[in-house]
PALUM-378811 format. One record per residue (C-alpha): residue number from 1; x negated, z negated, y negated. Coordinates in nm, 4 decimals. Layout:
REM residues N
NODE    n         u         w         v
NODE  NUM         X         Z         Y
...
//
This chain:
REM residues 79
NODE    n         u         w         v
NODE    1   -4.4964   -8.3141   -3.0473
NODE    2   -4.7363   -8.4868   -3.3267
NODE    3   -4.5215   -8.4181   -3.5835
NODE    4   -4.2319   -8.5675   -3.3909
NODE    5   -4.4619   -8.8679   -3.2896
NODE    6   -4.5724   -8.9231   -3.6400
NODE    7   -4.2322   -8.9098   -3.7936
NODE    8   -4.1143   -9.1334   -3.5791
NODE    9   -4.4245   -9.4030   -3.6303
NODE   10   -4.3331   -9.3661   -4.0312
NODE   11   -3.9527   -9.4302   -4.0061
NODE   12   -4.0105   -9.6897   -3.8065
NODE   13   -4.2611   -9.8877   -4.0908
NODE   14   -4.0258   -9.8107   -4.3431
NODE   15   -3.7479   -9.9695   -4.1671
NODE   16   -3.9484  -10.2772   -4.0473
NODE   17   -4.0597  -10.3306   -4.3643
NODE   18   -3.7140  -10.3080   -4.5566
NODE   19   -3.6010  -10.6143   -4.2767
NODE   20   -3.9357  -10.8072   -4.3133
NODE   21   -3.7495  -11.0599   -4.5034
NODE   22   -3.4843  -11.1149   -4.2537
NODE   23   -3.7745  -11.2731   -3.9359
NODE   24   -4.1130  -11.2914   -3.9708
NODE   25   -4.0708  -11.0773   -3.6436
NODE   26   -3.9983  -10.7746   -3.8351
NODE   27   -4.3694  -10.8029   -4.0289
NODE   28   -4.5386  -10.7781   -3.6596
NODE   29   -4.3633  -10.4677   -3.6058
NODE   30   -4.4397  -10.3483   -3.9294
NODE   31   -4.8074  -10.4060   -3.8499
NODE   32   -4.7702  -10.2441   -3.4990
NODE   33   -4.5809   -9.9756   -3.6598
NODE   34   -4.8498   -9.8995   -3.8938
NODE   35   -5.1541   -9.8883   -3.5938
NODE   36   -4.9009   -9.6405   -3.4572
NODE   37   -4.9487   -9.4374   -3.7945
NODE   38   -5.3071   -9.4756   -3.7923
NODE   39   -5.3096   -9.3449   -3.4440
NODE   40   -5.0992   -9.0398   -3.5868
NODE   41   -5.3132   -9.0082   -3.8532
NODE   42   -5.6509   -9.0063   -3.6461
NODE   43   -5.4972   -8.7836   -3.4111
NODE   44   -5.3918   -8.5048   -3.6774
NODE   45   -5.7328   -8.5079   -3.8254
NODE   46   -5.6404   -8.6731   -4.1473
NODE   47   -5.9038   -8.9640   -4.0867
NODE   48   -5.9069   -9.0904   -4.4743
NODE   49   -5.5215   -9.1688   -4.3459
NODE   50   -5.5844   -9.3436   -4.0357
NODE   51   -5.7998   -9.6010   -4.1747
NODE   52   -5.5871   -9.6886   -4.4702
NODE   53   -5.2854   -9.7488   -4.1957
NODE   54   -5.5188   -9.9420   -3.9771
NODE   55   -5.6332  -10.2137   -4.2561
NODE   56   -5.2511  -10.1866   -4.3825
NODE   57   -5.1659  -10.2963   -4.0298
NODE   58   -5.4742  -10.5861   -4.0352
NODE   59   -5.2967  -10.7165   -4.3979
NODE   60   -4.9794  -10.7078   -4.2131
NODE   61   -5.0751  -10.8853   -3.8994
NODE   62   -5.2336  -11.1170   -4.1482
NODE   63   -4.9171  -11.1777   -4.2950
NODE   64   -4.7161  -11.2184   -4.0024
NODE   65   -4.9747  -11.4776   -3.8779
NODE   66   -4.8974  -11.6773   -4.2272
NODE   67   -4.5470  -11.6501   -4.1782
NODE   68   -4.5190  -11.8148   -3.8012
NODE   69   -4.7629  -12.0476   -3.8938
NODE   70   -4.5492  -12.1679   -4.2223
NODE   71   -4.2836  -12.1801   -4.0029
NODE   72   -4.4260  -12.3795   -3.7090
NODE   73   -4.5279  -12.6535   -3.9993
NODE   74   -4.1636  -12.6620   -4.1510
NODE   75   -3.8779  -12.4885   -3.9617
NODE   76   -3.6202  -12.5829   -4.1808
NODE   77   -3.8180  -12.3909   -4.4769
NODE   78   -3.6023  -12.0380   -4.3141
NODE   79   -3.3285  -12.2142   -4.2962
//
């Protein structure tokens, strides 16, 4: 059932983050994505993993933040 949950947690980062240009949406599920693979990783015992995914997912939140707030100062920039 780990396996399954951490396979899952990974496909779904690598396919959040291969749409991240597309919404700035997509980067907050990367992040979220990624504290779901730091969960995995804490949870299998692989510790050194599950921090590495949990500042990955604090860059990415990070980034998302940027993103809305660029957009919130000049919607037509996505346009």
């Amino acid at each position: 059932m780990l396996t399954a949950y951490g396979a899952t947690v990974v496909t779904l980062m690598m396919v959040f983050y291969a749409l991240e240009s597309r919404s700035p949406w997509f980067t907050f599920a990367f992040a979220l994505s990624c504290l779901g693979s730091a969960s995995y990783g804490f949870l299998a015992g692989t510790w050194p993993f599950g921090v590495v995914e949990t500042v990955w997912s604090l860059i990415a939140f990070r980034k998302w933040s940027n993103l809305r707030r660029s957009v919130v100062q000049n919607p037509l920039s996505q346009r």
